[in-house]
C-alpha positions as CSV (number, residue, x, y, z in Angstrom):
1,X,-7.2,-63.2,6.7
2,X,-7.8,-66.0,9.5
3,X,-6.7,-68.4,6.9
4,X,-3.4,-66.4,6.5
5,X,-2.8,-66.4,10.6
6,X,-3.6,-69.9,11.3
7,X,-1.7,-71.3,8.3
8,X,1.4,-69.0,8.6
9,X,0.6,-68.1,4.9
10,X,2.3,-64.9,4.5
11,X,-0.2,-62.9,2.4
12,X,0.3,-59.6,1.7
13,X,-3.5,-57.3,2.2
14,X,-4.3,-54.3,3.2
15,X,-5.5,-53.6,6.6
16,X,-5.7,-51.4,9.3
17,X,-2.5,-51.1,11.5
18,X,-1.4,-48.7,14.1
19,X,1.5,-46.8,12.7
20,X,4.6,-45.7,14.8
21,X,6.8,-44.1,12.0
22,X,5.3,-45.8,8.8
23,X,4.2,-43.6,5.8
24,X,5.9,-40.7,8.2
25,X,2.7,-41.4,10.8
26,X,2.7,-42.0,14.1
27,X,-0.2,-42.9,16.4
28,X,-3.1,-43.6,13.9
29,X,-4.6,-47.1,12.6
30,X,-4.5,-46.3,8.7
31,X,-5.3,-48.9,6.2
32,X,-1.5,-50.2,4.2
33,X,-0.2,-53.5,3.1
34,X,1.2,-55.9,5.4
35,X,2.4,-59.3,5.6
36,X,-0.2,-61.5,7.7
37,X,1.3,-64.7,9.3
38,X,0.8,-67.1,12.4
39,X,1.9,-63.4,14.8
40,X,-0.6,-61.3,12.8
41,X,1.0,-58.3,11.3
42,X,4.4,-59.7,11.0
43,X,5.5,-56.7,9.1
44,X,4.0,-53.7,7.6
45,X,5.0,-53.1,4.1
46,X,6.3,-49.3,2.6
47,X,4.8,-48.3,-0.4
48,X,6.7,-45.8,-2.3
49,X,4.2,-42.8,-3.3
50,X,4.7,-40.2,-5.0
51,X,4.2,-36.8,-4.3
52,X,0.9,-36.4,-5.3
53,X,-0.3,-40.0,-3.4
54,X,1.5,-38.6,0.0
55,X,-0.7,-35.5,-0.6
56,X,-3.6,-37.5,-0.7
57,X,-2.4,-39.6,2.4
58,X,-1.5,-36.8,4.6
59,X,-5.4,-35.2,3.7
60,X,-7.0,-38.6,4.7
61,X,-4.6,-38.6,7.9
62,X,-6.3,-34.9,8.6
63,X,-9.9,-36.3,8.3
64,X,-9.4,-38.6,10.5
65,X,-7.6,-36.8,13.3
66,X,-10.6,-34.0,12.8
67,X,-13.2,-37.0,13.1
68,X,-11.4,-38.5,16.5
69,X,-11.1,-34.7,17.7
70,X,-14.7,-34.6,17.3
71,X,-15.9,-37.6,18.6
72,X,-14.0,-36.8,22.4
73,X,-16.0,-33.9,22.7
């Protein structure tokens, strides 16, 4: 990944980013593909899922909101 930033490489991986509208999330780092290059995250890339992969997203989004609930306490 460093190699990617400091040589303006391009490379698509998956990471975590902080979502603002992405995947239909907002406000939660979630690992997708992006495009790495000399600004970091130069763009995040949409997947197409189908129904049964956004099920499994939006379950994985629910965990993780109950985990960060839990953790503030």
């Amino acid at each position: 990944m460093v190699e990617a930033i400091l040589k303006d490489k391009k490379l698509v991986v998956s990471v975590s980013a902080y979502l603002d509208g992405e995947y239909g999330l907002r406000d939660i780092c979630f690992g997708v593909p992006v495009k790495l290059g000399r600004n970091g995250i130069e763009q995040i890339l949409q997947v197409e899922l189908d129904q049964e992969e956004q099920t499994m997203l939006e379950k994985s989004v629910e965990l993780i909101r109950g985990t960060m609930s839990a953790l503030r306490l």
